[in-house]
C-alpha positions, 0 to 999 in steps of 0.5 A: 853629921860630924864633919872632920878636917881631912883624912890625915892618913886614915885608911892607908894601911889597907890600901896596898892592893889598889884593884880593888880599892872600893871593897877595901874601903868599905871593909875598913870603914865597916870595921872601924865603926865610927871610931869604936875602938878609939875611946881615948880619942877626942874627936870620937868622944865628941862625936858621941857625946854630941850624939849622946846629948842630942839622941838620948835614945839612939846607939851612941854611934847613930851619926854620919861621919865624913871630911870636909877634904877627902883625901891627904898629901903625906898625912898632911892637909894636901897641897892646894891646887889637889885640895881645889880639884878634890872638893871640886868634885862636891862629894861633901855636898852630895853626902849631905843631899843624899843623907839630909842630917838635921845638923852638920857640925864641923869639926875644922875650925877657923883655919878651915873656913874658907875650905867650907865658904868655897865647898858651899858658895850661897852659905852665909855666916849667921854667927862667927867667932873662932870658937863657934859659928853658925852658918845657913845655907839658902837651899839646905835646910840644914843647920851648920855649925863651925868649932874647933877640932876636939882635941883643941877644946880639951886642951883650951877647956872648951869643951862645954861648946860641944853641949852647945851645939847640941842644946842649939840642935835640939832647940832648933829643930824639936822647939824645946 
């Protein structure tokens, strides 16, 4: 599961006719694909990489998406008491117990942190920096790993963190 920052406006187009908002949603969501027509896009080539690396075999799209906030204030990270009440809601975590990835790997950084210690309140940092952390959770047997957005490793020339990650995923959840 890739987990990004916030929606920073993603979704508003379609959103004018509010009475049927869910439908609306989901013909969006199905329609964009996990990014498939964004190719220039680093957040998607990462997701896919990642997936590519970890799941030679699978579609270069077989992963979840979702954000560590659900919503945006003005294609801005919301203001905090909104930020508080949203996540709030455990929406992020429900996500994951219901569709139990192997990885969830976070695409925030460091600035997103304590979003991420507030949304999981047992987590533990195994590893931190700012490039990459690793986190356990007593109750989740999952991996979780905290990097950068991709648009920043590319700029910063990071981008190997993302094979990382993958080499760490593979290693710890088939031995090799």
């Amino acid at each position: 599961m890739i987990v990004g920052q916030q929606t920073f406006g993603w979704g508003d187009r379609g959103l004018c006719d509010k009475s049927d908002a869910l439908n609306i949603l989901i013909q969006l969501y199905a329609g964009f694909n996990l990014g498939e027509h964004y190719t220039a896009s680093p957040f998607w080539q990462a997701s896919v990489s990642l997936n590519r690396f970890v799941n030679p075999n699978s579609n270069a799209r077989a992963f979840l998406w979702s954000n560590l906030i659900k919503v945006d204030q003005s294609k801005n990270r919301p203001a905090q008491d909104i930020e508080d009440r949203v996540c709030a809601l455990g929406l992020l975590q429900r996500e994951i117990a219901i569709t139990s990835p192997n990885a969830v790997v976070f695409f925030t950084g460091p600035n997103y942190d304590s979003r991420i210690e507030k949304s999981f309140p047992e987590l533990r940092w195994e590893t931190k920096s700012h490039l990459l952390a690793r986190m356990i959770h007593p109750k989740v047997p999952i991996l979780f790993f905290r990097t950068y957005h991709p648009n920043y490793l590319r700029r910063s020339g990071h981008w190997n963190i993302i094979l990382k990650i993958g080499q760490e995923i593979i290693v710890r959840t088939h031995g090799n």
